[in-house]
N, C-alpha and C positions, 0 to 999 in steps of 0.2 A: 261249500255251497254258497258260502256269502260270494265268492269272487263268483261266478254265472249269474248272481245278483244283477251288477254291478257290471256285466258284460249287457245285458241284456238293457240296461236304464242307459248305457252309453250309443247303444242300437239304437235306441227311441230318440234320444237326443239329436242323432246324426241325421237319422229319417225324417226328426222334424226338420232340424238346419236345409236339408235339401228341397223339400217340399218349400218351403219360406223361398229357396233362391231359385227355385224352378217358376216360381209365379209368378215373378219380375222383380223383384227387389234389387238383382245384382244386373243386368241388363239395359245399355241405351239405346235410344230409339235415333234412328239417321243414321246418316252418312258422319264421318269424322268435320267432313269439310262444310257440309252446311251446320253443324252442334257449333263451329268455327266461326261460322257467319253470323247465326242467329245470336252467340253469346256478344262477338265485337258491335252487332249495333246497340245491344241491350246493354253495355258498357258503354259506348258515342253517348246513349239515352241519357243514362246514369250523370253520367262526366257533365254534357249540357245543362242539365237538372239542375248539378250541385252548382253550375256557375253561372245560372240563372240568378239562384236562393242568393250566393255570394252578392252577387251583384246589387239586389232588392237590398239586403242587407246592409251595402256601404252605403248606399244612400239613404236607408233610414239613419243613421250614422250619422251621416253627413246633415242631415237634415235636423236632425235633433241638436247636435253639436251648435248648431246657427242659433237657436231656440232657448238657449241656459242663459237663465238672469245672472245677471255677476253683482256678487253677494260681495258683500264690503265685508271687512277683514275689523273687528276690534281691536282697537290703541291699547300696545301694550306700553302700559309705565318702564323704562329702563332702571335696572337697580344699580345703584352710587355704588363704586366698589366700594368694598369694607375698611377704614379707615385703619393706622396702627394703634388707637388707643381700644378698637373692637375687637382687633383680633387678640388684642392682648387679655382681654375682661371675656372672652367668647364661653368658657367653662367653670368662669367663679360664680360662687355663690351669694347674689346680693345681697346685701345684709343692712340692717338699722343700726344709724350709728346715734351713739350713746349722750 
């Protein structure tokens, strides 16, 4: 009994599935060649758009880059290299002499 179950919920499943693709879900509208057309200029569009934006883009860029105060750099002291009587005292422990 349970398997007529389980025939019967697989019915209703399918019946839905078809009803959903009969209504237009799975169907395009046109010709191949004009869906062909309409997508290359709404790509041209696209393509022009994004190197419009690029374009605006390098010239703020450009523009800003002209614009940057130059920041002076603080003097760093150079350190003396370590002499041989420091390297030699570098891990002793100084001590009070008597």
């Amino acid at each position: 009994m349970a398997r007529g179950d389980q025939r019967e919920r697989d019915r209703a499943k399918k019946q839905a599935r078809l009803q959903k693709e009969a209504k237009g879900g799975g169907s395009k509208e046109g010709k191949p060649e004009q869906r062909n057309l309409a997508d290359s200029a709404a790509l041209a569009a696209k393509v022009a758009k994004k190197a419009e934006l690029k374009k605006k883009q390098e010239e703020e860029e450009q523009r800003m880059a002209g614009n940057k105060p130059v920041v002076a750099r603080s003097k760093v002291k150079k350190k003396e290299p370590a002499g041989l009587d420091d390297l030699l005292s570098a891990g002793l422990a100084k001590t009070k002499k008597k």
